[in-house]
Steps between C-alpha positions, in 0.01 A plus 500: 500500500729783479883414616679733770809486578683428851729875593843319455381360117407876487846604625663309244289537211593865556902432555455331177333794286700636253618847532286712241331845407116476551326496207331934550868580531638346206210653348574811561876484452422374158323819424788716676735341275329546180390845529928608525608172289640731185738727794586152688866347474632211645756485767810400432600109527741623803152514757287287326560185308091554298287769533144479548335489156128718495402234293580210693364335805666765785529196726707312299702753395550599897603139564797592203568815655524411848580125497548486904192409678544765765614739300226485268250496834616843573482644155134381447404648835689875425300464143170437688527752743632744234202411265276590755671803537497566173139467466419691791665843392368449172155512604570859717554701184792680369684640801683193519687533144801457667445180730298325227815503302728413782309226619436360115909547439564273797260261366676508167821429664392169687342374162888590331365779343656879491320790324645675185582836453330720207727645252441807306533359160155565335577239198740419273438555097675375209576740239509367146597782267814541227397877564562480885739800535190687342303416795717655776256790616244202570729285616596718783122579599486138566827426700350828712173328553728191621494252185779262446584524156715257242513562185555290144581663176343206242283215534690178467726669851135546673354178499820334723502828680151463607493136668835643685361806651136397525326892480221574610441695130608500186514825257536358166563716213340337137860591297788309633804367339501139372127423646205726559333584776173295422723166441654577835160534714398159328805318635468657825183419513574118406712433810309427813784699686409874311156397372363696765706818480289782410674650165398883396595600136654794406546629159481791239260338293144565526313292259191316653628203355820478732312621808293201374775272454660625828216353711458208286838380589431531849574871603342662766498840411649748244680842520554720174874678507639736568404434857344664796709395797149605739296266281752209480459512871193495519450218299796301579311530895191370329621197348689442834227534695284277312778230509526527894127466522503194260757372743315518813243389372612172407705490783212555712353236320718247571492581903120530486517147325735405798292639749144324354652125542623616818166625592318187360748254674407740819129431416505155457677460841229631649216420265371215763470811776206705327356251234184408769461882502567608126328207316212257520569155640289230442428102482221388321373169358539311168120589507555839553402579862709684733679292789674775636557920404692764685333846559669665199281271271183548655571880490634457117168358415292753720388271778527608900711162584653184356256342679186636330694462167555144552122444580366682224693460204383102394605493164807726451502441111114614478486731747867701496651446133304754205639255217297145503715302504796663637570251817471210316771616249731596809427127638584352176812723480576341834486152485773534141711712716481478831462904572379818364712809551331859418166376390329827453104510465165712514319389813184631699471654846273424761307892410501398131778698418795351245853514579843313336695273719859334431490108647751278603364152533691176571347113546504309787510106488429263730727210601348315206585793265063610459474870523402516876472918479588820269708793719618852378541892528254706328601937456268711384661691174202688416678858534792360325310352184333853505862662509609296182195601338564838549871438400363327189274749413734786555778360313181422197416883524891592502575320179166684365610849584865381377360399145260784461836712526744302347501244188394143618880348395662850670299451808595126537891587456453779773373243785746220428805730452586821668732627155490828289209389201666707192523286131518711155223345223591582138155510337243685702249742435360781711140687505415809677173656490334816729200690472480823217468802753453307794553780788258714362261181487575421831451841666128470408439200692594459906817253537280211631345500144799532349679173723158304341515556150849465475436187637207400241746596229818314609309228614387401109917591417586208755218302323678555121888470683342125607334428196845538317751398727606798607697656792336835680826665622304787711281771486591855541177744596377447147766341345474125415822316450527155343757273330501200272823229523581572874535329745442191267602535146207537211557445195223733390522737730461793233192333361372463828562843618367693192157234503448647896550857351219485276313306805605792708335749259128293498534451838521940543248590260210245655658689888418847290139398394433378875672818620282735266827693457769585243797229621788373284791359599892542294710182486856505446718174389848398436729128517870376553659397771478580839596409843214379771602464876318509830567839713460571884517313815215560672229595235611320166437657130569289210606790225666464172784727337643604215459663157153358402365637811589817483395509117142338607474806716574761261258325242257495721563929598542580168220310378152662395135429713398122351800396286763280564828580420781277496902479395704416165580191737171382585339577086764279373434226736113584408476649125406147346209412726351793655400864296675827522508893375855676521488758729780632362807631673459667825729662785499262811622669826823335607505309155541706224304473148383183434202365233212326715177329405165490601346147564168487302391142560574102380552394143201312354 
């Protein structure tokens, strides 16, 4: 029997009501306060003792601000009626700039809030350089595009300097009295409190190993003196960009994760409202007959009512559950535990269709403690079990495409870690190889043709680069490019390359008796060390550099149709296993004279 009250207990009960914002208001003065929370200050403690916190319960935090009951009575009715206001202007469009912000400053005001002003200061960078005075002409481009700048003249000063004046960027030069530039970004980037500073190097040097070394340490970018004041700009408002972004972001983060729990305790408040509508309710027996269903069940299982469902389903394990077996096991589950939460399962519908439902089931005991009834929810998640297998199978197909482009360990690294890839390997050797007059070959046949038997071809390379462990770097129109000893060291990697060039060279002639046509390819060869790294954002290329690869290349231009021809570097690493003829000395463009080799085949 429902209870109603007389009109005085009504009369009281609402005397005794505590003063307090309605839950859509708080809502949406939540979400006023943390779209301007970075320009908000707090008023001083001379008109308010606390002010309201964003994160906080606003009630609470109205009770601290306003601690007299009437007082607080007529602030939470001026923050209603402005919130309505506020909502109302904001739904007419832009021709209200002006009141929108008028009305939201008053709100800010009641909550002890006051907006902040914008300064012009566009950042403030750190200048670490015993050379400073050097630097004037792009000093004072920077102070003119409103940067703050402090300088330090050696390292040991910069480190102290840096946890006092907090920059937003550090210019670091590598050669610095007492300690260098790269022991200064690693202490920086020890302490918590500058770890996150973007640092930009700066130096005369230009070897690939510092550059290397540079972003090892944890640099962010590098800039070759003398320097360009227009392109320290531009990069210094790169990196700065990218830092604010990183920043919202994870501030945004943390007020979305604010605004979820909020949302979910919001949901849960109200959960009991809409479940009847939104899920299946049911009550069967230990049996497994239905007692009682709500309409959302009999339409979940396709049936016109709960009560036709109820007099046609007799056996819900036989009848509803695709797995034999399936209810019992939920029964069983329930009589250890006492409830099942999220049981998800493969059932039948009334037209024969299948669909996934999520169950929550719960026993019900008698006054002697037998099971008197089973009683639950039941939500159809077919759409979502599709969705994750769509998710699944995207993500599958991602890491495909990612490895088909990348080396397996490079591709890995790349979706746990969002860091510059770039490592130098000491022993590696590199293979080129293209097709002997290929344009004229190619000009005979339409490009379709072409796109298929290079295809045929490179498709048996891949085969040999598997076969020996091998990394294909890329393909150039007809150039093939593969490595040996990257990205994971080899100990034979010269063995292994010059075994696919003689693969490479069977694998032609059998595509020139197929063809019908004269076809021979050159391959070039060369090994030493080189540095590997990932490049791009948006389309990634793993690509090697260095001295061997540029040698390969040459070999490989300089080398005659069918013959291999390979460096001083590569024959001694070779000589005593594989069999050569001495070229002899020859002019290499960019190189100079140098005595190559022609690879004739493997040692008996």
């Amino acid at each position: 029997m429902a209870y109603s009250s007389s009109p005085s207990e009504e009369n009281n009960s609402a005397l005794e009501t505590p003063v307090q914002l309605s839950p859509p208001i708080v809502y949406h003065l939540r979400k006023l306060l943390r779209q301007d929370l970075d320009c908000l200050v707090p008023i001083s403690e001379d008109g308010f003792s606390i002010p309201a916190d964003p994160l906080s319960d606003l009630n609470s935090s109205l009770e601290d601000l306003y601690p007299a009951e009437d007082d607080r009575r007529g602030v939470v009715e001026r923050l209603e009626r402005l919130s309505m206001l506020h909502k109302t202007i904001s739904s007419q469009g832009s021709q209200h700039v002006q009141q929108i912000n008028e009305t939201k400053e008053q709100i800010f005001t009641l909550l002890g809030f006051t907006l902040q002003a914008q300064g012009e200061v566009r950042g403030k960078l750190l200048l670490i350089d015993h050379l400073a005075a050097e630097l004037r002409g792009v000093m004072d481009t920077l102070k003119k595009q409103h940067y703050q700048i402090v300088t330090a003249t050696e390292g040991t000063a910069a480190i102290p300097m840096a946890l006092e004046q907090s920059p937003d960027l550090i210019l670091l030069a590598i050669k610095l009295p007492g300690m260098d530039g790269y022991s200064v970004c690693q202490q920086l980037k020890k302490d918590p409190a500058t770890a996150d500073i973007p640092i930009i190097f700066i130096s005369s040097i230009s070897e690939t190993e510092a550059k290397v070394k540079a972003f090892q340490v944890g640099g962010v970018d590098f800039i070759e003196k003398p320097l360009q004041a227009e392109e320290v700009v531009a990069r210094i408002e790169n990196q700065l960009n990218l830092r604010k972004l990183q920043l919202r972001l994870e501030e945004q983060n943390v007020r979305l994760q604010s605004e979820i729990k909020e949302r979910q305790a919001f949901e849960e408040q109200y959960q009991s409202l809409f479940e009847r509508s939104l899920d299946g309710i049911f009550r069967t027996t230990p049996e497994g007959t239905y007692i009682r269903a709500n309409p959302a069940l009999a339409q979940i299982y396709g049936y016109e009512s709960a009560e036709e469902l109820i007099n046609s389903v007799t056996s819900i394990g036989e009848q509803l559950y695709l797995q034999p077996g399936r209810r019992e096991g939920i029964k069983t589950y329930l009589q250890q535990h006492g409830e099942v939460l999220g049981a998800e399962s493969r059932v039948r519908r009334k037209d024969g269709s299948k669909i996934w439902i999520s169950e929550n089931l719960r026993v019900v005991n008698d006054r002697h403690g037998r099971v008197e009834y089973y009683e639950g929810t039941v939500r159809d998640i077919t759409e979502q079990r599709k969705l994750q297998s769509v998710l699944h199978n995207q993500r599958k197909q991602t890491e495909r495409i990612l490895q088909s482009v990348l080396p397996k360990s490079v591709a890995e690294r790349l979706k746990y870690a969002n860091q510059t890839i770039a490592e130098s390997y000491d022993e590696v050797t590199v293979l080129f190889a293209d097709i002997d007059n290929f344009t004229a070959f190619s000009s005979r046949i339409s490009p379709t043709e072409q796109v298929r038997l290079l295809n045929v071809l490179f498709c048996a390379f891949d085969g040999l680069a598997e076969e020996f462990g091998l990394e294909k770097i890329k393909t150039i129109r007809d150039v093939y490019f593969v490595a040996g000893g990257v990205p994971e060291p080899k100990a034979d990697h010269a063995e292994a390359i010059a075994h696919m060039a003689l693969g490479m060279q069977v694998a032609a002639d059998k595509f020139q008796e197929d063809l019908g046509e004269p076809f021979k390819i050159r391959i070039g060869i060369s090994s030493g060390s080189v540095v590997a790294g990932v490049v791009g954002s948006k389309k990634f290329t793993y690509d090697l550099w260095g001295d061997p690869v540029n040698l390969a290349s040459r070999m490989q231009s300089s080398s005659l149709p069918g013959t291999i021809q390979v460096t001083p570097a590569t024959y001694r690493r070779l000589k005593d296993k594989f069999i050569f003829e001495d070229r002899g000395i020859s002019e290499i463009y960019g190189v100079g004279s140098m005595t190559t080799y022609w690879l004739k085949g493997v040692k008996a």
